[in-house]
C-alpha positions as CSV (number, residue, x, y, z in Angstrom):
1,X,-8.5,18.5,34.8
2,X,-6.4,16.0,32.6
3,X,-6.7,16.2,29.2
4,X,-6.3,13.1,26.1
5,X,-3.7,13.7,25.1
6,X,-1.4,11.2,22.7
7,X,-2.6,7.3,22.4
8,X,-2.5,5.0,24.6
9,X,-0.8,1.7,24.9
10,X,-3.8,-0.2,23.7
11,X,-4.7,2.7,21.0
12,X,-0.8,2.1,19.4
13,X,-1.2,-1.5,19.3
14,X,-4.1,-1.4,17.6
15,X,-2.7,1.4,15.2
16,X,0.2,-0.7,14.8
17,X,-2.0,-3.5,13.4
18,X,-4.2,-1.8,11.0
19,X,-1.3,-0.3,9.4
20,X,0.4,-3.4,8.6
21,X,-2.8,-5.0,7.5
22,X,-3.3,-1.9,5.2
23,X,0.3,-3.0,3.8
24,X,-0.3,-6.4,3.3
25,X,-3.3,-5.7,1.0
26,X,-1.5,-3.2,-0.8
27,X,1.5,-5.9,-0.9
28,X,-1.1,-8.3,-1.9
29,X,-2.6,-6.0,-4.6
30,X,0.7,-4.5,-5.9
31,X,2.3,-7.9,-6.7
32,X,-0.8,-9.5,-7.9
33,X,-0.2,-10.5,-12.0
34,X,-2.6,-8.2,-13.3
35,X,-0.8,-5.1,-11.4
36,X,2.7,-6.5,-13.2
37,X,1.1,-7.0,-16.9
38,X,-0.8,-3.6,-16.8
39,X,2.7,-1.9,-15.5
40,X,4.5,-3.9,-18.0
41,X,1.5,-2.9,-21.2
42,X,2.1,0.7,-20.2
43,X,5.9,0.6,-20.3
44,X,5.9,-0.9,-23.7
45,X,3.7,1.3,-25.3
46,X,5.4,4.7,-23.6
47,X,8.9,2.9,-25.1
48,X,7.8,1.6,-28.4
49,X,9.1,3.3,-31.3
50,X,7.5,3.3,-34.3
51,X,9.5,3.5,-37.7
């Protein structure tokens, strides 16, 4: 009897392309301006020194 075993041709393509549209929203959502500001916010406060 022959098992399933591994993906197959069709399986990998479609694997292939869910993982790069998985990266392109996290691109997308990573370099969107409100990710930079509230990375930027949170490095100036954990840096600022107050005297």
């Amino acid at each position: 009897m022959l098992g399933d075993e591994g993906m197959s041709t069709a399986e990998y393509a479609i694997g292939t392309l869910a993982a790069a549209g998985l990266a392109m929203v996290l691109y997308g959502i990573v370099n969107g301006d409100w990710v930079v500001d509230a990375v930027r916010g949170l490095l100036e406060q954990a840096f600022a020194v107050d005297l």
